[in-house]
DRENFI-43898 format. One record per atom (N, C-alpha, C): residue number from 1; x, z, y negated. Coordinates in pm, whole numbers. Layout:
REM DRENFI-43898
   n     c1     c3     c2
 NUM      X      Z      Y
...
***
This chain:
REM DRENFI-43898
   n     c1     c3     c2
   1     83      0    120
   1      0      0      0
   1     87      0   -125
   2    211    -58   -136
   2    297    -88   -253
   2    233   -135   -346
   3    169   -227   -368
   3     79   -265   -471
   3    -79   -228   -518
   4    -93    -90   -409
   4   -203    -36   -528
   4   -148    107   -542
   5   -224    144   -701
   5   -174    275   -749
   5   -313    353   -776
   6   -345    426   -734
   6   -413    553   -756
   6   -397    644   -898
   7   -435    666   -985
   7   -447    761  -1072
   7   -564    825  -1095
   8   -602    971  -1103
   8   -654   1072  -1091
   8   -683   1189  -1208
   9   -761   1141  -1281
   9   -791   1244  -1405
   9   -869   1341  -1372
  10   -895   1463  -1361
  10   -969   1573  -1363
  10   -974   1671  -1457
  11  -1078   1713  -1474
  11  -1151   1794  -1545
  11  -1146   1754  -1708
  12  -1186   1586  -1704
  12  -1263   1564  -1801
  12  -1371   1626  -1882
  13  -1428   1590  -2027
  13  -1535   1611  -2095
  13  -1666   1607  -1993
  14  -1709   1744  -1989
  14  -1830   1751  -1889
  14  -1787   1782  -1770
  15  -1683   1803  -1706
  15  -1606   1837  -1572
  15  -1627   1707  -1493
  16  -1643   1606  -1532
  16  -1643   1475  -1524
  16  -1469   1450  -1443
  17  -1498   1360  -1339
  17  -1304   1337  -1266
  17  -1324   1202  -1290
  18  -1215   1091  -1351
  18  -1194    996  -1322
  18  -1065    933  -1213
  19  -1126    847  -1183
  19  -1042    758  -1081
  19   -994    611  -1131
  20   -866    584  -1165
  20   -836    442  -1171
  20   -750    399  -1097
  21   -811    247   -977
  21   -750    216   -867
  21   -654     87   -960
  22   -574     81   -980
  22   -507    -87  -1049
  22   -444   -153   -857
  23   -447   -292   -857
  23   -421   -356   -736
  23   -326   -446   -821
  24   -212   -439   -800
  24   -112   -530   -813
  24   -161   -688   -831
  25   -128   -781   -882
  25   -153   -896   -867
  25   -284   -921   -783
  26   -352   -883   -856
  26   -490   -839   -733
  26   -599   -997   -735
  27   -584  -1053   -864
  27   -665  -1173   -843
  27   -816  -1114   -910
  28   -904  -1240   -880
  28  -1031  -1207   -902
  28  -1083  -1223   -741
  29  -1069  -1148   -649
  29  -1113  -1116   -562
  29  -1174   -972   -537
  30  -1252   -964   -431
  30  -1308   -829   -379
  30  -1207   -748   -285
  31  -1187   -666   -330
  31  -1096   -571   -211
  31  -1121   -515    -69
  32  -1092   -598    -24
  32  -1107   -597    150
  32  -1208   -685    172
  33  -1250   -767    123
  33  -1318   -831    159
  33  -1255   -971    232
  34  -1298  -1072    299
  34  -1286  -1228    383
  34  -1232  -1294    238
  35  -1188  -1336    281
  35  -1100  -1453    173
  35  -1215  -1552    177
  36  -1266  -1597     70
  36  -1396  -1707     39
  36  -1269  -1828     28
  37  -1382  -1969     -7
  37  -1341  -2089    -24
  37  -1258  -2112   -139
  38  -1268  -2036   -236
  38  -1247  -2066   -386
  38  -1196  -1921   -495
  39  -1158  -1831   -369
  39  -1108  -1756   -477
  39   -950  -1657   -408
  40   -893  -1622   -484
  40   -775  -1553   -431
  40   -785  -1486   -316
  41   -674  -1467   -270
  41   -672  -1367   -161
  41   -717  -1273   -132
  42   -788  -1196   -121
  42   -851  -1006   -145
  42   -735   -889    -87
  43   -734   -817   -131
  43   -612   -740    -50
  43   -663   -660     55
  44   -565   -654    166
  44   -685   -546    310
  44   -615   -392    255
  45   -540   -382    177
  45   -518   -245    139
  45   -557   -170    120
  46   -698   -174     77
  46   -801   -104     40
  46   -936   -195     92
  47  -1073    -55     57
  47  -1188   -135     64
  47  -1254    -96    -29
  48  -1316   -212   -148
  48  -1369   -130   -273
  48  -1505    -60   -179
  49  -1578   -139    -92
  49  -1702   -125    -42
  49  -1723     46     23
  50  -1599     99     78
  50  -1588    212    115
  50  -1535    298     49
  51  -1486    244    -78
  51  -1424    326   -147
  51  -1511    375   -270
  52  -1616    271   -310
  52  -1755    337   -394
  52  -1889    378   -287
  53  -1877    392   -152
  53  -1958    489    -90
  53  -1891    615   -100
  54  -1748    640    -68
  54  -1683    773    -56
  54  -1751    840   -193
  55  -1729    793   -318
  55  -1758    821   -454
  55  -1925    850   -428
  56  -2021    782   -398
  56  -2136    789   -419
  56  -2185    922   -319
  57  -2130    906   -221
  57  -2130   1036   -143
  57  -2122   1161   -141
  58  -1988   1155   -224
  58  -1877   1293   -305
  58  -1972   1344   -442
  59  -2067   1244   -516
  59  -2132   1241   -632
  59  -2268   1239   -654
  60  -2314   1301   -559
  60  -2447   1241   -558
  60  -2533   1332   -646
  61  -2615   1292   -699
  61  -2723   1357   -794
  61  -2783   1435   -766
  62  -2825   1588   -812
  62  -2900   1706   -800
  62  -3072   1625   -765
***
C-alpha cells in the first residue's frame, strides 16, 4: 500500500473525526473496483465500497 496514505484528524469541532484517504496517482477511477473500458486503472489497495460501509457502520445515527 505505498501509494495510499491515511491521515486521521480527531476530535474536531463537535467531536467530529476526519479521515483523508489520498491514492497516489490514483486516476479518475473507483478504488477497488474492475477496470472499465475507458477509464484508468482502479487501485486493489483499497476498497472505497468497504471502506464507506466501515464509516457508515462506525457512524451511524441515534
Amino acid at each position: 500500500m505505498a501509494n495510499i496514505v491515511i491521515d486521521t484528524y480527531s476530535n474536531c469541532v463537535g467531536g467530529a473525526d476526519v479521515v483523508l484517504v489520498t491514492i497516489a496517482d490514483g486516476g479518475h477511477a473507483w478504488p477497488g473496483a474492475d477496470r472499465g473500458l475507458a477509464s484508468d486503472p482502479p487501485t486493489q489497495d483499497i476498497s472505497a465500497n468497504e471502506m464507506m460501509l466501515e464509516f457508515f457502520l462506525s457512524h451511524s445515527r441515534p
